[in-house]
Backbone as numpy.savetxt, mean C-alpha at the origin, in Angstrom:
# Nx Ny Nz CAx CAy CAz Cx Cy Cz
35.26 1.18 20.69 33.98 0.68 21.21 33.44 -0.41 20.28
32.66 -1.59 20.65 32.33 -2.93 19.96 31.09 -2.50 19.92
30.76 -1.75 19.27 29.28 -1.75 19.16 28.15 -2.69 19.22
27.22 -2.83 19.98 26.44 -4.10 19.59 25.42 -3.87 18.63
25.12 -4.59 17.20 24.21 -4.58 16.75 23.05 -5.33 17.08
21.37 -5.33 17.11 20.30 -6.01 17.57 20.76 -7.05 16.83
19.70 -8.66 17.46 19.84 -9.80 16.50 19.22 -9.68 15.16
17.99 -9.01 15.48 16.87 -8.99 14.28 17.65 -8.24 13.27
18.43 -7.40 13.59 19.10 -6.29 12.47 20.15 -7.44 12.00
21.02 -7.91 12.53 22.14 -8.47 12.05 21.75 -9.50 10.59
20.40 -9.77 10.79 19.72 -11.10 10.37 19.03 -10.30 8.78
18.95 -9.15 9.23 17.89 -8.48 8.18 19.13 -8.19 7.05
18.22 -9.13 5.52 19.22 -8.63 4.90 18.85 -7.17 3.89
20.05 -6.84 3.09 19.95 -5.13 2.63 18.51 -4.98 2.00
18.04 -3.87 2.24 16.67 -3.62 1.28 17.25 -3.51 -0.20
16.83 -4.58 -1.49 17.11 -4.69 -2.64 16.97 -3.11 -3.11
16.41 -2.46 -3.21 16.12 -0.94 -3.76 17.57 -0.30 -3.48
17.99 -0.30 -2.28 18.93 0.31 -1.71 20.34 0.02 -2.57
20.35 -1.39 -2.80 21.15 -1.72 -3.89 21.31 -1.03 -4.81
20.10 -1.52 -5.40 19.75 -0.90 -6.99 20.20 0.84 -7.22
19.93 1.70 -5.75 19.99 2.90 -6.29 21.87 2.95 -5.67
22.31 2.01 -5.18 23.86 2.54 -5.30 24.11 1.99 -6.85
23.97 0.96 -7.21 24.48 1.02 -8.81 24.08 1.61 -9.79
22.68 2.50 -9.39 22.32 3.38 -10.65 22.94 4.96 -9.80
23.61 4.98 -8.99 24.42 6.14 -8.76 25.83 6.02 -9.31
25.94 4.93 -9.43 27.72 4.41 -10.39 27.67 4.85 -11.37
26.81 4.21 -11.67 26.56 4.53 -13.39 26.11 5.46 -13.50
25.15 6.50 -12.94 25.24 7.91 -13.33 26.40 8.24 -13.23
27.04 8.28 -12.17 28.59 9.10 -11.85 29.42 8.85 -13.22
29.50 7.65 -13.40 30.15 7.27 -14.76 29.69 8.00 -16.04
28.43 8.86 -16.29 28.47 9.33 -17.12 27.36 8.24 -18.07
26.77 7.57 -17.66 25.36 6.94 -18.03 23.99 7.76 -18.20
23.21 7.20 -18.99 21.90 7.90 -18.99 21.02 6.36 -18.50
20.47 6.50 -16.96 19.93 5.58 -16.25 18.46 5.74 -17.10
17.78 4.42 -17.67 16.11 4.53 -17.14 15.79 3.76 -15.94
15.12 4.29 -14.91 15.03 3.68 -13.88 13.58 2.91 -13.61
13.38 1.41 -13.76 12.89 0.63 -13.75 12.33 -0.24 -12.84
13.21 0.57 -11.44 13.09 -0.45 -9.94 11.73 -0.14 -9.21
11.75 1.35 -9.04 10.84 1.69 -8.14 9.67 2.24 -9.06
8.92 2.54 -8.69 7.05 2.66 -8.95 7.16 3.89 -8.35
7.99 5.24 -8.78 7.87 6.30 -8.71 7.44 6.92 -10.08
6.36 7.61 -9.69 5.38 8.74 -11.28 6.50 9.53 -11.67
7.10 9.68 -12.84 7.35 11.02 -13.49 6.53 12.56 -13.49
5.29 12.34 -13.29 4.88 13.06 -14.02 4.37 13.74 -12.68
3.93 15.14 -12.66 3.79 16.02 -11.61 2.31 15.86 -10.76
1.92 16.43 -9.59 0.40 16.28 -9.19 -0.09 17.05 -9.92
-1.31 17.00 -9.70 -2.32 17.84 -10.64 -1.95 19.45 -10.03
-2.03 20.12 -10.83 -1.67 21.69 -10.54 -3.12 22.29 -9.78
-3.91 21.69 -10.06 -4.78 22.69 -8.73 -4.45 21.77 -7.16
-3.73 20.47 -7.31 -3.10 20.37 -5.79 -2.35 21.24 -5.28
-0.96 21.35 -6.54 0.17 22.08 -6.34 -0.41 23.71 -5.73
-1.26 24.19 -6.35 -2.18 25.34 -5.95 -2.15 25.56 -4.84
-3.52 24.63 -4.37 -4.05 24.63 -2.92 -3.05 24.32 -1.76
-1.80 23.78 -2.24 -0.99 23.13 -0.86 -0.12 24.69 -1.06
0.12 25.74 -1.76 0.96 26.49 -1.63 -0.10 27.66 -0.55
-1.60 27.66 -1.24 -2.30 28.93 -0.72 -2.14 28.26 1.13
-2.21 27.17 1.39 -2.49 26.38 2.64 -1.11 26.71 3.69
0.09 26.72 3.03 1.40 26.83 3.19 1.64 27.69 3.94
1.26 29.05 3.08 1.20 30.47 3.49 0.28 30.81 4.56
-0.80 29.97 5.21 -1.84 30.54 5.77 -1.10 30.43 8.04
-1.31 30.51 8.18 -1.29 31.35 9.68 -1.45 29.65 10.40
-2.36 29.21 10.17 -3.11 27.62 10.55 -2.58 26.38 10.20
-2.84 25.40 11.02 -2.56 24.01 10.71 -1.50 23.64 10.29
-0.31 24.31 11.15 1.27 23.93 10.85 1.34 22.92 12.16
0.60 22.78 13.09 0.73 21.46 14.53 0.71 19.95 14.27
0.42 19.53 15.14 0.38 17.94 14.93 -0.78 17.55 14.44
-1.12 16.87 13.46 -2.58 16.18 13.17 -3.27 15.25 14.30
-2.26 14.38 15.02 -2.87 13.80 16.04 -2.48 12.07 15.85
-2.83 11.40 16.76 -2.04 10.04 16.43 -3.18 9.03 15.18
-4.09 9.42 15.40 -5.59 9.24 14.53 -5.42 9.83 13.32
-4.97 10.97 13.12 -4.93 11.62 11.93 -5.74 12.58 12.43
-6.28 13.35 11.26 -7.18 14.48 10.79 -8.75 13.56 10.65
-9.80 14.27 11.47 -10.64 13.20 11.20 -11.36 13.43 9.72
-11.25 14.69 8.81 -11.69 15.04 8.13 -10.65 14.38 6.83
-9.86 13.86 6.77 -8.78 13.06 6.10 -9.63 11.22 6.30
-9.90 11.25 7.35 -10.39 9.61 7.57 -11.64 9.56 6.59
-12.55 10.44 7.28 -14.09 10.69 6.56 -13.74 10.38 4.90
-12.95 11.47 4.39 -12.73 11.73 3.21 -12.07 10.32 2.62
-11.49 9.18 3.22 -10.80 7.83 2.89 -12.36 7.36 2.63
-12.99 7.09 3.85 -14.04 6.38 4.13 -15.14 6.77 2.76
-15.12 8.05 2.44 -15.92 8.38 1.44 -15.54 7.62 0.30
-14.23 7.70 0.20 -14.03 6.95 -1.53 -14.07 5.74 -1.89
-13.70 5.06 -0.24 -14.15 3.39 -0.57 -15.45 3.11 -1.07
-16.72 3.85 -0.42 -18.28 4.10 -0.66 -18.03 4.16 -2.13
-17.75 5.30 -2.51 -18.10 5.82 -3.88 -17.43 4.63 -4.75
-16.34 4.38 -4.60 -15.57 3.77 -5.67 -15.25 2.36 -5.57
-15.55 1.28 -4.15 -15.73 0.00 -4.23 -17.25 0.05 -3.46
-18.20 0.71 -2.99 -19.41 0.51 -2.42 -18.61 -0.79 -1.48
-17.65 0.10 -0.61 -17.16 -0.52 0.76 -17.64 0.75 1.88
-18.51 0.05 2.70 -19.16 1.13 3.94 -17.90 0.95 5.18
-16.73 1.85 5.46 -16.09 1.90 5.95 -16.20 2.92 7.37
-16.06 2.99 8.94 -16.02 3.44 9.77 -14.71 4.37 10.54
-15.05 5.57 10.10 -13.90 6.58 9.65 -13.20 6.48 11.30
-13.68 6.13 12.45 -13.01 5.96 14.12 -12.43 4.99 13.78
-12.77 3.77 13.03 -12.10 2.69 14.47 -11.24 1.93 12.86
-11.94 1.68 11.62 -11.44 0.99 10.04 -10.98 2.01 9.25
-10.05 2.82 9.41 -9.41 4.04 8.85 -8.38 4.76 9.72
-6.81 4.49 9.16 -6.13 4.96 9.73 -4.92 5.94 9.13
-4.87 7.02 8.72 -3.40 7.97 7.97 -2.27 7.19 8.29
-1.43 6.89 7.00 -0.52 6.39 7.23 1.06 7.71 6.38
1.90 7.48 6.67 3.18 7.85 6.13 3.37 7.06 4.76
2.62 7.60 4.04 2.77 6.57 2.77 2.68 4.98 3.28
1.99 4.08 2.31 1.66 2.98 2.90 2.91 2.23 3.26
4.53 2.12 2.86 5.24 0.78 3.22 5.60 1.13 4.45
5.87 2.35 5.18 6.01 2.18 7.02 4.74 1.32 7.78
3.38 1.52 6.88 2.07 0.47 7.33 2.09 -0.57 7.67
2.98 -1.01 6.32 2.88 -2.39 5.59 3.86 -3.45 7.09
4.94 -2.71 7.39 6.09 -3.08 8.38 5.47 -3.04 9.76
4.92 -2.06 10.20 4.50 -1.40 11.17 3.36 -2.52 11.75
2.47 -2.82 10.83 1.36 -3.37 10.64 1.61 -4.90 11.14
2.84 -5.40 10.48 3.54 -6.75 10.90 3.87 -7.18 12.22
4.66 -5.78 12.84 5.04 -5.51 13.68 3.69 -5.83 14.80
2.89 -4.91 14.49 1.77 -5.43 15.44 1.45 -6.60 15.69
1.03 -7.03 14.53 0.64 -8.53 14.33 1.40 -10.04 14.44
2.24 -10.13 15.01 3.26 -11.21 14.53 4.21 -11.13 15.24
4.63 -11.93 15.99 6.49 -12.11 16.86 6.92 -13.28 15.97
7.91 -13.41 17.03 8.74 -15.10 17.45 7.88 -15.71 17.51
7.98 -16.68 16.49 7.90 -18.25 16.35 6.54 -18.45 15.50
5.82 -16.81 14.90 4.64 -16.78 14.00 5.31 -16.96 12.59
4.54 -17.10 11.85 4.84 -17.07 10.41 3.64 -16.42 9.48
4.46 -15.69 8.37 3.67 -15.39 7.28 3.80 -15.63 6.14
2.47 -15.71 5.80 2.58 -16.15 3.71 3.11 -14.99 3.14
3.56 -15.63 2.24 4.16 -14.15 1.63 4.54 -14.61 -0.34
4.03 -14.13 -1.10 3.85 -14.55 -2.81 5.32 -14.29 -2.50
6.12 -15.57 -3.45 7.31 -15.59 -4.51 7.75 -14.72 -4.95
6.93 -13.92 -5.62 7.62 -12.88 -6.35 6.64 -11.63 -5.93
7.33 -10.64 -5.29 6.27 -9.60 -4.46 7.33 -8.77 -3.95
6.93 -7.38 -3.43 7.41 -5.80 -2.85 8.17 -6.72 -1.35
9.51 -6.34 -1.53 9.86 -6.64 -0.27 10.07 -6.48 1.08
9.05 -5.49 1.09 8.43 -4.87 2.67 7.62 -6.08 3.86
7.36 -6.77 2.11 6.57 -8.01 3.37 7.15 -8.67 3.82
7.78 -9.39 3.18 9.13 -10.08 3.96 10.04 -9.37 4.74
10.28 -8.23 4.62 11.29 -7.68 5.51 10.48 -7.24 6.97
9.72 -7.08 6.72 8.34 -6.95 8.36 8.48 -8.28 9.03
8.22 -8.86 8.24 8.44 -9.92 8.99 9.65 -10.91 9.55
10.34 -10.49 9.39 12.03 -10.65 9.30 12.27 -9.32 10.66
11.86 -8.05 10.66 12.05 -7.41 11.51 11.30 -7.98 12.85
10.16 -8.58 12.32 9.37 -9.35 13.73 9.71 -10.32 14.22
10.62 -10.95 14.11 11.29 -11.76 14.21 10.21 -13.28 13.83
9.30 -13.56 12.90 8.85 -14.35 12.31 9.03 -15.10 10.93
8.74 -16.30 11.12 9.04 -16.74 9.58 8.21 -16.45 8.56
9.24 -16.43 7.66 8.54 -15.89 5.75 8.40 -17.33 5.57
7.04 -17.67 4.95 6.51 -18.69 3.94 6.29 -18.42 2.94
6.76 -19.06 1.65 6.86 -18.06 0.12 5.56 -19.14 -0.69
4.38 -18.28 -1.14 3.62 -19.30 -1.71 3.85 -18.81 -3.33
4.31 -20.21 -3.88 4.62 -19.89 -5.61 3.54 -18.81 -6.04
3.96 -18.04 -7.10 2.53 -17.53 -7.83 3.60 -17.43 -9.07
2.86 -17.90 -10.55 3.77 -17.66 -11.74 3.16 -17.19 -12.95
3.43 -17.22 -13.95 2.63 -16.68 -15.28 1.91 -17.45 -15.38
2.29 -19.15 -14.98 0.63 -20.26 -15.53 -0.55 -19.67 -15.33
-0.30 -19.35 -13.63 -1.12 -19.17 -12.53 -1.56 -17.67 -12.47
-1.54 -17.17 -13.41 -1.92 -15.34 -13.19 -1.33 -14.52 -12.12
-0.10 -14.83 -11.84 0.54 -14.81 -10.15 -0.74 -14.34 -9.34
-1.32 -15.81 -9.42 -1.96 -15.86 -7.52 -1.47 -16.58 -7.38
-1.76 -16.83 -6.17 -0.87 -18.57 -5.23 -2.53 -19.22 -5.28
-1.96 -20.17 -5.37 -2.81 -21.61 -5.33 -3.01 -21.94 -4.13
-4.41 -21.40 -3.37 -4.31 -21.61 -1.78 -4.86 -22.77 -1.40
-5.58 -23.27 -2.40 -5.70 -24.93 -1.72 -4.49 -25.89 -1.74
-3.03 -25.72 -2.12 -2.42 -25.85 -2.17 -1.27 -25.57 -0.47
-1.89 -24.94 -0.40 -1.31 -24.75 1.16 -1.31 -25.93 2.20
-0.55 -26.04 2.50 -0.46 -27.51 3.81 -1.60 -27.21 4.84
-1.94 -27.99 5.61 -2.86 -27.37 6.07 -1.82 -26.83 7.60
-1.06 -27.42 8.26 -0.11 -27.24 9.03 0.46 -25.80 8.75
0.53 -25.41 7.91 1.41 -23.63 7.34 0.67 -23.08 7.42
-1.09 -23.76 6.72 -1.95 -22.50 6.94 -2.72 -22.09 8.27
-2.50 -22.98 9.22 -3.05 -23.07 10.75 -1.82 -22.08 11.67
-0.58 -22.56 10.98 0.03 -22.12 11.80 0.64 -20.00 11.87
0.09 -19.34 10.03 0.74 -18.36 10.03 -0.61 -17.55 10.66
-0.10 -16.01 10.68 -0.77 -15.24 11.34 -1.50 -14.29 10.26
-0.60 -13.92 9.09 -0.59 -12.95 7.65 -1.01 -13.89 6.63
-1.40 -13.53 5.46 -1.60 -13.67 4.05 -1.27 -12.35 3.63
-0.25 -12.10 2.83 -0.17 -10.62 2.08 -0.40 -10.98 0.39
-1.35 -10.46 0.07 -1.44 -10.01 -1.62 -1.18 -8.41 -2.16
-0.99 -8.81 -3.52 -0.98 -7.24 -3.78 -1.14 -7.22 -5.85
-2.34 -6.19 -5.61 -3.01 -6.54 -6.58 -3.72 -5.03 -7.27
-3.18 -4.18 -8.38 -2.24 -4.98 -9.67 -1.11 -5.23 -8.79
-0.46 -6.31 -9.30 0.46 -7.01 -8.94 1.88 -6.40 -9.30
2.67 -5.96 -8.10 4.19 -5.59 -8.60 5.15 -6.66 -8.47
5.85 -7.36 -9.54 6.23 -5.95 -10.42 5.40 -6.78 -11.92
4.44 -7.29 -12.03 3.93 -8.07 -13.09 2.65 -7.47 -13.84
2.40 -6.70 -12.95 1.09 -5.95 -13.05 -0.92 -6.94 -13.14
0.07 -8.18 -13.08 -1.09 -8.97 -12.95 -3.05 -8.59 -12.11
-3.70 -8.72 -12.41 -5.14 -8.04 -11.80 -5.43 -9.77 -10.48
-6.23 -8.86 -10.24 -7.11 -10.05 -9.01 -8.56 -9.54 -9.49
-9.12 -10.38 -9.61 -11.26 -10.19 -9.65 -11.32 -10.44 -8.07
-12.58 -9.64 -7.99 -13.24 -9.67 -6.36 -13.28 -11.40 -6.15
-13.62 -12.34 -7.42 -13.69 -13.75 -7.19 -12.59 -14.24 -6.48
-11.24 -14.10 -6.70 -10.32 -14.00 -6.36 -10.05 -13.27 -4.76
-10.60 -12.27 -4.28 -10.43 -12.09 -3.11 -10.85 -12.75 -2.36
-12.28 -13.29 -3.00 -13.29 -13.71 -1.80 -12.61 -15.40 -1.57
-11.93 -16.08 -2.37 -11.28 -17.22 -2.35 -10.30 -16.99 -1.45
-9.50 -16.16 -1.17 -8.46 -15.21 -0.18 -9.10 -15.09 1.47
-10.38 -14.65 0.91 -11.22 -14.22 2.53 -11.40 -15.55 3.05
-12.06 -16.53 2.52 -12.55 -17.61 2.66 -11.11 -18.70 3.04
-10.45 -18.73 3.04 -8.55 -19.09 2.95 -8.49 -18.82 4.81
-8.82 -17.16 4.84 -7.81 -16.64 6.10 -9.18 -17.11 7.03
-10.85 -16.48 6.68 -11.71 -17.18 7.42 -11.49 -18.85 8.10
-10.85 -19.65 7.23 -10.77 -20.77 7.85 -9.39 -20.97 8.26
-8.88 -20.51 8.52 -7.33 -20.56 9.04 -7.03 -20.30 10.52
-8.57 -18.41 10.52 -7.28 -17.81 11.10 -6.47 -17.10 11.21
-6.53 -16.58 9.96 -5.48 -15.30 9.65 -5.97 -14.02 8.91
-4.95 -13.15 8.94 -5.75 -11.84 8.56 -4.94 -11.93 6.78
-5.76 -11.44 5.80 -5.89 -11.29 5.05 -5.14 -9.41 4.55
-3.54 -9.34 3.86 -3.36 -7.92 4.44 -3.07 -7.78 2.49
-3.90 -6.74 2.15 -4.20 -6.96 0.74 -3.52 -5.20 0.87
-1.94 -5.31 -0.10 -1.36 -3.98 -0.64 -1.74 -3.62 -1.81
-2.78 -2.67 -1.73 -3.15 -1.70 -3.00 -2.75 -0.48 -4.02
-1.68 -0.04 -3.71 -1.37 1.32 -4.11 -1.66 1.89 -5.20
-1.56 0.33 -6.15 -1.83 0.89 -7.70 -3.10 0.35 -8.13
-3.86 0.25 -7.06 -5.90 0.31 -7.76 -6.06 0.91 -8.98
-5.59 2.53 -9.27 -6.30 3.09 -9.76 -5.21 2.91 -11.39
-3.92 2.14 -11.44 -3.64 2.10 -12.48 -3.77 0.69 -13.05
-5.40 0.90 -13.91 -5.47 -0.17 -14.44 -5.71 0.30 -16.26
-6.07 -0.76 -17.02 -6.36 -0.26 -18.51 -7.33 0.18 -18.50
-7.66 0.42 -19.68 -9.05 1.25 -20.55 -10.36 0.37 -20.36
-11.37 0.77 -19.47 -12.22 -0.15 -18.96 -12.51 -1.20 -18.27
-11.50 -1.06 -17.05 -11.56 -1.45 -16.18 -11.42 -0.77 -15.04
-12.23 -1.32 -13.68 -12.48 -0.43 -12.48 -11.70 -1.42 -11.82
-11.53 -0.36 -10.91 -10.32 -0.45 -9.92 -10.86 -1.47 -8.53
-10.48 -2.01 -8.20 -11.01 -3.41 -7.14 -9.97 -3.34 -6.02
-11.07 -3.90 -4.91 -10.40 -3.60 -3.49 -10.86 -5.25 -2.83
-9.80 -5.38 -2.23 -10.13 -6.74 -1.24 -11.37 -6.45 -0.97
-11.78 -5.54 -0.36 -12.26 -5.77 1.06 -14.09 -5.56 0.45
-14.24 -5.59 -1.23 -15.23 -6.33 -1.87 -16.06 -7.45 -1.65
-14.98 -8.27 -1.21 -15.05 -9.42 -1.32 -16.31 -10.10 0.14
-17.25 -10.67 -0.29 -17.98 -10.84 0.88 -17.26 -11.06 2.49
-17.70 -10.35 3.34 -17.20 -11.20 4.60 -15.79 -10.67 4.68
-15.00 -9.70 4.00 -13.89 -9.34 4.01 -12.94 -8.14 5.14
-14.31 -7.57 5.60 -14.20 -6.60 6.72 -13.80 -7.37 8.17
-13.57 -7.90 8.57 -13.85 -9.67 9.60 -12.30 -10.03 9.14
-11.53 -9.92 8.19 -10.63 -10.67 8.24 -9.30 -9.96 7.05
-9.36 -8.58 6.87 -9.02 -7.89 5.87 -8.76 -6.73 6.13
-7.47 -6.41 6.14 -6.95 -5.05 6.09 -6.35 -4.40 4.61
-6.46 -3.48 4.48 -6.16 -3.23 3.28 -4.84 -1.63 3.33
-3.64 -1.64 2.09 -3.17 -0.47 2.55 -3.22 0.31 1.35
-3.61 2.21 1.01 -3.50 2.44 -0.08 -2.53 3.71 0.22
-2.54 4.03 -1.23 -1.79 5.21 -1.02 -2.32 6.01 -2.25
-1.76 7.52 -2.15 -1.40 8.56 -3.02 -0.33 8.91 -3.58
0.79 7.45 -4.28 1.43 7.49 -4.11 1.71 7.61 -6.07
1.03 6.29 -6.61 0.72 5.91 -7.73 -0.56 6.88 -8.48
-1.62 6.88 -7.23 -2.84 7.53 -8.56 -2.80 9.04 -8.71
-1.92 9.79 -7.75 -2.04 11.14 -8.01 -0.84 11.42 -8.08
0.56 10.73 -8.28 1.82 11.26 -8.68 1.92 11.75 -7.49
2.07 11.57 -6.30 2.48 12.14 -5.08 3.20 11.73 -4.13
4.17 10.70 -4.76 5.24 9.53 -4.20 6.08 10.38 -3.02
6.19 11.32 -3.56 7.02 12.02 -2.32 6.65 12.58 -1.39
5.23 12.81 -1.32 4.31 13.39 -0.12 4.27 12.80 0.96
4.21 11.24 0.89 4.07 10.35 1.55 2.46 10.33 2.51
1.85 10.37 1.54 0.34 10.10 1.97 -0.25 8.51 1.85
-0.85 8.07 2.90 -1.74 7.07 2.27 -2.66 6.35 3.63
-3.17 5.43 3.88 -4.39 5.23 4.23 -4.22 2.95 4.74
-4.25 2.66 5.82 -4.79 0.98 6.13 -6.45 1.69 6.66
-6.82 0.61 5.86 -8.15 0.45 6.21 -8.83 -0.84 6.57
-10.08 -1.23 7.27 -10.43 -2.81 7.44 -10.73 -2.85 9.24
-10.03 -4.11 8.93 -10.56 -5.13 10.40 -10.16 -4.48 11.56
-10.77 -3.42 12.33 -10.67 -2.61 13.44 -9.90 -3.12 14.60
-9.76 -4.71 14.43 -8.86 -4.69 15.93 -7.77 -4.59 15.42
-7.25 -5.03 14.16 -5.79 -4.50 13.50 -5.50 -3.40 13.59
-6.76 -2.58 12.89 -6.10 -1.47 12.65 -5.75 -0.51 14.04
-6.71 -1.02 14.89 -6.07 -0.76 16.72 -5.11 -1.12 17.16
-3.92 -2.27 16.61 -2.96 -2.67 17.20 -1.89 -1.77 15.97
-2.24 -1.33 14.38 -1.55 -0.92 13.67 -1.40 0.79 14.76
-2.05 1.39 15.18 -2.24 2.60 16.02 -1.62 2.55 16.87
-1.30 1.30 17.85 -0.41 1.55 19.06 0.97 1.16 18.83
1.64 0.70 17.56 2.55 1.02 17.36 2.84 2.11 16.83
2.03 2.85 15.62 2.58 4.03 15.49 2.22 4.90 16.36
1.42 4.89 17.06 1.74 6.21 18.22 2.67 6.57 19.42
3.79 5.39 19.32 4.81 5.33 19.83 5.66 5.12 19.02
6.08 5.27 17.61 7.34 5.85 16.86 6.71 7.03 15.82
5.89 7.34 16.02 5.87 8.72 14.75 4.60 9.49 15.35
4.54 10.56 14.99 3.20 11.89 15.36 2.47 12.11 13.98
2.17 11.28 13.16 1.52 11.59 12.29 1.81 11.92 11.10
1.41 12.55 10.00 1.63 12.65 8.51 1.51 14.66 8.71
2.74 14.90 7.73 2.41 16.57 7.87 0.89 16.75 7.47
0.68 18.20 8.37 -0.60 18.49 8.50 -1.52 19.06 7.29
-0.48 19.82 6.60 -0.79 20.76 5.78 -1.11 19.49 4.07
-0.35 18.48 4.36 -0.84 17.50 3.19 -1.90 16.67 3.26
-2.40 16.48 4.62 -3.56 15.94 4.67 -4.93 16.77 5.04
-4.16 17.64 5.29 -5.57 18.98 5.07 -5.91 18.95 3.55
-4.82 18.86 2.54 -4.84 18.96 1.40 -5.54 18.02 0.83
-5.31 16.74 1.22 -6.31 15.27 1.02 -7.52 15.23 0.95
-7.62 16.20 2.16 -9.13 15.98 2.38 -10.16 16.95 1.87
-9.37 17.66 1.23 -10.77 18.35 0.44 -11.10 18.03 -0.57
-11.99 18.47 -0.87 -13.46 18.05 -2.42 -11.76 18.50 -3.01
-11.43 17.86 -4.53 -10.77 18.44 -5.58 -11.72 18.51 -6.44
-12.11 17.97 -7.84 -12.33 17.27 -8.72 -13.16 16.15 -9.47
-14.14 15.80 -10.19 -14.04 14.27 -10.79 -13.92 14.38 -11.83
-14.06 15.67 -12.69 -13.82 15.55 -13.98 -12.81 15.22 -14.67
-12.53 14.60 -15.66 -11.25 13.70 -16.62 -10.35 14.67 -16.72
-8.96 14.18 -16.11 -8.02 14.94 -15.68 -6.95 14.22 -16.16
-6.79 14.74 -17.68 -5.69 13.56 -18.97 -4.08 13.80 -17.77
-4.08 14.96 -17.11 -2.53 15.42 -16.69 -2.30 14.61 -15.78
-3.56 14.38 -14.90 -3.06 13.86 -13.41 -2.38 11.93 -14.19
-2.90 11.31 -14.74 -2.41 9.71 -14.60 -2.21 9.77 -16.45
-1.47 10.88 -17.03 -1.45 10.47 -18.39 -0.40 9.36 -18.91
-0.55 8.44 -18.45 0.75 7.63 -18.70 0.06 6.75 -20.10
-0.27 7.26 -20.86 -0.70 7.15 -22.52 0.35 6.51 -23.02
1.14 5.21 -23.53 2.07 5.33 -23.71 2.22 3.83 -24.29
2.70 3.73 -25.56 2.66 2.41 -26.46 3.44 1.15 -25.43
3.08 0.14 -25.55 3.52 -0.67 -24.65 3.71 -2.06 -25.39
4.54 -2.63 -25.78 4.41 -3.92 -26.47 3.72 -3.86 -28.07
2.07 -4.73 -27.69 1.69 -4.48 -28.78 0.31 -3.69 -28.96
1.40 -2.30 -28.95 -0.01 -1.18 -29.02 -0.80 -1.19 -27.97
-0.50 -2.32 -26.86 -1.83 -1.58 -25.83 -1.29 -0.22 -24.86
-2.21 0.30 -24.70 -2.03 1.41 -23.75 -2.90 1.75 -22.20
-2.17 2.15 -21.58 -2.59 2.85 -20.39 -3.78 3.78 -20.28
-4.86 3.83 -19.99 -5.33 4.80 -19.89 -5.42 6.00 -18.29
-6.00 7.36 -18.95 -5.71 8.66 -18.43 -7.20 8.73 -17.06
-6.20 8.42 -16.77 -7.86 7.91 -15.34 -7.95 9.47 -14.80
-9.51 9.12 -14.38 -10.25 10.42 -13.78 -9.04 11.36 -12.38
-9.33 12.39 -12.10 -8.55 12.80 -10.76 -9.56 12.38 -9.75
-9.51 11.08 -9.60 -10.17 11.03 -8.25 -9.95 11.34 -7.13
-10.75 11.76 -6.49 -10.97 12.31 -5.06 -11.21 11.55 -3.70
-10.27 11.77 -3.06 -10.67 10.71 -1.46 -11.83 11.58 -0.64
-12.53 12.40 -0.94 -13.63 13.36 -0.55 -14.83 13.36 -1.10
């Protein structure tokens, strides 16, 4: 049998990770001691009164069904709460809040909505390659805007043709910046908002690692940025701040007609996020300084260090 493969697949090339973990399976096999450097997976465990509560939850009689294509609305509320508390972003838990499968099925999914044949998206030089590959699955063009060490990897958006910037549909940032760790100031977003405001385009700002920043500094969200709700989707996760990479929890939030077109694709390829982890999400944990949950304390160059951020709560 000649199997036919799709065009878009034939075209899509390998996900780099996928690589990476067949040659760090060589070299284990070979008898190597790998440090693994690729992916932005935590070592270090969830906080043990999660581990707790998801076992007492486990055992209970309840809430082994479907959450629903919306999610849990008590999971949304609880998103919507922490943007309030922690960027004083007033978010609308129906229509600007949506459960995602850990954010990079979002990130794709999200493209997918947004973008065919013959659209194009911006997409930073050096950046997570979900964005480009979304868009490569959408059958749209990648536009790569430089960002380098001169430049604090942002892209230089007055620098944009004006023809590229009329013509794409996306702007994706992502900020701390992987794999550079570079920061963005809200100044910086709102130069971003003000970019897609006159363009045209939606503004799709990947967050995961907000909450890992240094010692006195707060954690910053696009959608800060004046006027950013209008033209700004944002994706986070629980992936980075609570060591829960494998749960696959996380959260697009923002510009409601997106996040309405991000909904009708996933409610025709997936039923939702297990139930019993976003029941878990959504309750009160914590705010007190919780060295276990993000202790990544740890000499870096010259002497600077990481600090042991609070267990914050999406509740």
């Amino acid at each position: 049998m000649a199997l036919h493969i799709a065009h878009r697949i034939q075209n899509l090339p390998n996900y780099p990770f996928v690589e990476i973990s067949a040659q760090v399976n060589r070299l284990q096999a070979a008898g190597h001691d790998v440090i693994r450097m690729d992916m932005g997976s935590p070592d270090l465990p969830p906080p043990l009164e999660v581990r707790q509560k998801l076992a007492e939850l486990v055992m209970s009689d309840a809430g082994h069904g479907y959450t629903g294509y919306r999610g849990l609305p008590a999971f949304r509320q609880a998103v919507a709460r922490y943007y309030e508390r922690t960027f004083g972003v007033h978010l609308d838990p129906d229509t600007e809040v949506l459960p995602l499968i850990g954010s990079k099925e979002g990130l794709v999914n999200a493209t997918l909505a947004l973008v065919g044949p013959g659209d194009s998206v911006l997409v930073p030089s050096l950046s997570y390659p979900a964005y480009a590959m979304g868009a490569l699955l959408a059958e749209a063009e990648v536009c790569e805007l430089e960002v380098n060490a001169t430049g604090g990897y942002l892209a230089d958006l007055s620098q944009v043709p004006t023809e590229v910037a009329q013509s794409a549909r996306l702007l994706w940032v992502n900020y701390p910046h992987n794999p550079t760790g570079a920061l963005a100031s809200v100044q910086d977003y709102t130069t971003a908002v003000e970019f897609c405001r006159a363009n045209n385009l939606l503004l799709m700002s990947d967050n995961p690692y907000f909450a890992v920043v240094f010692e006195g500094q707060a954690p910053v969200s696009a959608l800060q940025a004046p006027g950013a709700r209008e033209v700004t989707v944002e994706f986070m996760s629980l992936s980075k701040s609570h060591n829960m990479a494998g749960w696959r929890l996380g959260a697009a939030v923002g510009q409601a007609e997106a996040i309405a077109a991000l909904l009708q694709v996933k409610s025709n390829v997936d039923s939702g996020t297990l139930a019993r982890f976003t029941r878990l999400a959504s309750l009160r944990w914590t705010t007190r300084r919780k060295p276990g949950l993000m202790n990544v304390t740890r000499t870096i160059a010259s002497a600077a260090t990481f600090c042991s951020r609070p267990c914050q709560t999406w509740a």
